[in-house]
C-alpha positions as CSV (number, residue, x, y, z in Angstrom):
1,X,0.0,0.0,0.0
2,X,1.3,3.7,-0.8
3,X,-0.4,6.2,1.3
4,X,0.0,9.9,0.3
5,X,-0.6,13.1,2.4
6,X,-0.3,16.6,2.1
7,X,-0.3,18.5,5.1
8,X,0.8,22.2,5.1
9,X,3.7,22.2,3.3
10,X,5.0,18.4,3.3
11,X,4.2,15.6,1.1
12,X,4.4,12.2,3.2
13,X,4.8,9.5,1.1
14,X,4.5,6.1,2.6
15,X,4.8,2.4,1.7
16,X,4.1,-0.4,3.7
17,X,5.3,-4.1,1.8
18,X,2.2,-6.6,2.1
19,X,5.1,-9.5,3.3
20,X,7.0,-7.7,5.5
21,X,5.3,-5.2,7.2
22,X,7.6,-3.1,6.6
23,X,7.0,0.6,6.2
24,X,9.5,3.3,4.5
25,X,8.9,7.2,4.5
26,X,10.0,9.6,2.0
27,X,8.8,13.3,3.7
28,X,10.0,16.5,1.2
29,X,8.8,19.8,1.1
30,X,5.8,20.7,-1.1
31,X,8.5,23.0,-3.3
32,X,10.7,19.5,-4.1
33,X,8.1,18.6,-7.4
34,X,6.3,21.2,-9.4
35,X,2.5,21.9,-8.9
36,X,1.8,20.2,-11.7
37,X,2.7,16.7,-10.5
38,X,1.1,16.6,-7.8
39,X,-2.4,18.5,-9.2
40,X,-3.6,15.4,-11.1
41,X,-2.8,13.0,-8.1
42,X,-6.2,15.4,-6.6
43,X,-8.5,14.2,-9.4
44,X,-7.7,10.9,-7.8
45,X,-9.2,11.6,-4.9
46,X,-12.7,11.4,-3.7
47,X,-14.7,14.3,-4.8
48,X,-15.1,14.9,-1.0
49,X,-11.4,16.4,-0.2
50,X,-9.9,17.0,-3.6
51,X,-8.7,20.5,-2.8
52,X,-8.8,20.0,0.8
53,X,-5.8,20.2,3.6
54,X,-4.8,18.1,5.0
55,X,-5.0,15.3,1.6
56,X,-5.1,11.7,1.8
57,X,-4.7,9.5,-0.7
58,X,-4.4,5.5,-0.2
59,X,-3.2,3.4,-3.2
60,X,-3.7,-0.8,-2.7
61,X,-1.4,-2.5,-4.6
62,X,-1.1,-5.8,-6.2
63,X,2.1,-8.1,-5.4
64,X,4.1,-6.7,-8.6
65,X,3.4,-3.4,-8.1
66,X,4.0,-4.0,-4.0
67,X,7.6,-5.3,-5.3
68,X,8.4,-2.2,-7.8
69,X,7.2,0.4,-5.1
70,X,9.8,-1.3,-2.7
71,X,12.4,-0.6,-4.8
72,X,11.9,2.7,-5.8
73,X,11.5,3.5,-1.7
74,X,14.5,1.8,-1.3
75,X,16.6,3.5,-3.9
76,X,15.0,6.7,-2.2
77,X,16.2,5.7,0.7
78,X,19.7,4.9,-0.1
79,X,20.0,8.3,-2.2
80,X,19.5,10.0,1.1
81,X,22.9,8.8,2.5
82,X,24.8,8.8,-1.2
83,X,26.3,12.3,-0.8
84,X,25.8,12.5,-4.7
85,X,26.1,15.7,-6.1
86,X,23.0,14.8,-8.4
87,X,20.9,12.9,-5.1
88,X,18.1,15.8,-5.4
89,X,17.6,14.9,-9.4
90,X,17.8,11.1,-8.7
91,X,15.1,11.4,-5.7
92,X,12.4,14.0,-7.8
93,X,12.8,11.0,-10.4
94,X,12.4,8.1,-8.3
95,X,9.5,10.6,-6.6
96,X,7.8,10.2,-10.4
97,X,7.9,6.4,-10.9
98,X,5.9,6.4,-7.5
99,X,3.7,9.1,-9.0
100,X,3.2,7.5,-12.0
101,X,2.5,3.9,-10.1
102,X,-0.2,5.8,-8.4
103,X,-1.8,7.1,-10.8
104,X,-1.5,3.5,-13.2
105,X,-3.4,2.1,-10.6
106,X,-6.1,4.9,-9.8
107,X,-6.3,5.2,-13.7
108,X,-7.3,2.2,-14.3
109,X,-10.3,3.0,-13.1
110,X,-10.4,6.5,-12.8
111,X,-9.2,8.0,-16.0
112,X,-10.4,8.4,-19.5
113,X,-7.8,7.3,-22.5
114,X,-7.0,9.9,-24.9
């Protein structure tokens, strides 16, 4: 499961693997992604709080996707401790394959084909 809030001026992202239990956080300021990413992620939501604060937004996943979200958290994870002179490029892209899982799976039955 991938659980995504926006509160103030964070964006929690959260996922929790259906085998372990185990639960990483990625936390970065609402400035780290443009508007525009996180905009469409709103249409997602129940009509009820799409341009509400705080925003919730849980995403169940099947066991592939449960495996590719894990490794995307975890190469998250380890970017924080690279010291890599690029680690704030490599994160807002790894941030966009989690984005882009999201919204596959909301899409599927959410969104119109164009």
């Amino acid at each position: 499961m991938i659980l995504l809030a926006v509160i103030e001026d964070l964006y929690f992202i959260s996922h929790c693997a259906r085998k372990s239990n185990n639960e990483m956080l990625f936390v970065c300021s609402t400035d780290f992604l443009s508007v525009n990413v996180f905009n469409h992620i709103h249409l997602l939501a129940p009509s009820t709080q799409s341009n509400s604060q705080p925003f919730f937004l849980e995403t169940s996943l099947t066991m592939q996707q449960d495996k590719e979200a894990a490794i995307i958290f975890q190469k998250l994870n380890k970017e924080k401790q690279s010291g890599y002179v690029f680690t704030e490029q490599l994160q807002r892209t790894y941030l966009m394959e989690i984005v882009h899982l999201i919204t596959r799976v909301h899409g599927k039955n959410a969104l119109v084909k164009r």
